[in-house]
C-alpha positions in Angstrom: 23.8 53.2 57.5 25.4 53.2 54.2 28.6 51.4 53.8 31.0 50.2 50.9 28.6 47.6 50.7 25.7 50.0 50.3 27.8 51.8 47.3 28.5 49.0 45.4 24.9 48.1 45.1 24.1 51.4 44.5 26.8 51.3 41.8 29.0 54.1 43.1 31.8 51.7 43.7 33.1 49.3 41.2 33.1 45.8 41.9 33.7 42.7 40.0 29.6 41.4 39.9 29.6 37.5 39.9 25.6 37.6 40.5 22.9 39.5 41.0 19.1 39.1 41.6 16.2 41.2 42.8 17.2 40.7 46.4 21.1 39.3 46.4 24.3 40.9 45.1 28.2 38.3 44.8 31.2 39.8 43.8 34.6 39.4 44.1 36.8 40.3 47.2 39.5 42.4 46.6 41.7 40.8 49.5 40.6 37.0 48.2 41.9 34.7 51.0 41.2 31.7 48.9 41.2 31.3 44.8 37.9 32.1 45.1 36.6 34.6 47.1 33.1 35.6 46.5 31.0 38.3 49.0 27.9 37.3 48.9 25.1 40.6 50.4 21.7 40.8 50.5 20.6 44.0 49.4 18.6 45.4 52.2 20.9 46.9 54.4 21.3 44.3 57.8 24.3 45.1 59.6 25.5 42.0 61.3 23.6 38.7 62.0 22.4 39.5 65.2 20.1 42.5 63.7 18.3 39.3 61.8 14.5 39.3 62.1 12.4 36.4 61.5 10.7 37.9 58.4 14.4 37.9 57.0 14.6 34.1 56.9 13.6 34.0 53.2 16.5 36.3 52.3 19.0 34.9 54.3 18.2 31.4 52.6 18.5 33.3 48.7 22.3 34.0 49.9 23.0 30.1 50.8 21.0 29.4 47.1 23.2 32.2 45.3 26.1 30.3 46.8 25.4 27.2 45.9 24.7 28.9 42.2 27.8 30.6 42.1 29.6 27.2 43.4 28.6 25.4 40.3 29.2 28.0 38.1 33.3 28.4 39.3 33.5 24.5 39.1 33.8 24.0 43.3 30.5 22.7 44.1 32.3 18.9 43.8 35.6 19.6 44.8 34.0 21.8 47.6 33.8 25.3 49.3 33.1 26.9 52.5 30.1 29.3 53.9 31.3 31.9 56.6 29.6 34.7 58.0 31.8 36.9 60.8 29.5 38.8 63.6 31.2 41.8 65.0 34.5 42.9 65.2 35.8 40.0 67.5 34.7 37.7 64.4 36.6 39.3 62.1 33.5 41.5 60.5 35.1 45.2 59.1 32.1 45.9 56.5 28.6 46.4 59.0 26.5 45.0 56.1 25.4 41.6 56.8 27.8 39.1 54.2 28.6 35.7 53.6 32.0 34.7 52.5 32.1 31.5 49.9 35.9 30.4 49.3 37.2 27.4 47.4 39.6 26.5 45.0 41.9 25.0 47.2 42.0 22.8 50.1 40.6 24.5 53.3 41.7 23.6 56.4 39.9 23.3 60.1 39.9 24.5 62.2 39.8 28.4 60.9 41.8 31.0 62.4 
């Protein structure tokens, strides 16, 4: 399944890199619902959290590091930031390539939605 996702690893589609590393791309989303709004994909193509497997763990935990990287790099990892990954279209999920949103910069408020 290749997706915009897919491209912009690939490099077919531009996108505003904040971090890469062998297994984990972060870029900027182009609807930001927050100061910061970083995308955060693993590279192997997983479309939603329920196609997960149990050898994934270790990659799932390099996107919650690369967060947490690119947290203290923007300057929110005092003031604070939210995690959020959508499942399936009732979630809010458009892109079928498995993603976590970080946003901060501003106050966030609960609950969501």
């Amino acid at each position: 399944m290749d997706t915009i996702f897919g491209k912009i690893i690939k490099r077919e589609i531009p996108a505003d890199i904040v971090y890469e590393d062998s297994d984990v791309l972060a870029f900027r989303d182009i609807d930001p619902k927050a100061p910061i709004h970083i995308l955060i994909i693993p590279k192997k193509p997983i479309p939603t959290i329920n196609d997960i497997e149990i050898e994934d763990a270790e990659l799932i935990g390099k996107i919650v590091i690369a967060a947490k990287k690119i947290a203290k790099e923007m300057g929110i990892d005092q003031s604070g930031y939210r995690l959020v990954m959508n499942c399936n279209k009732d979630a809010g999920q458009t892109v079928f390539h498995l993603h976590c949103h970080l946003l901060g910069g501003r106050q966030l408020l609960w609950p969501p939605g």
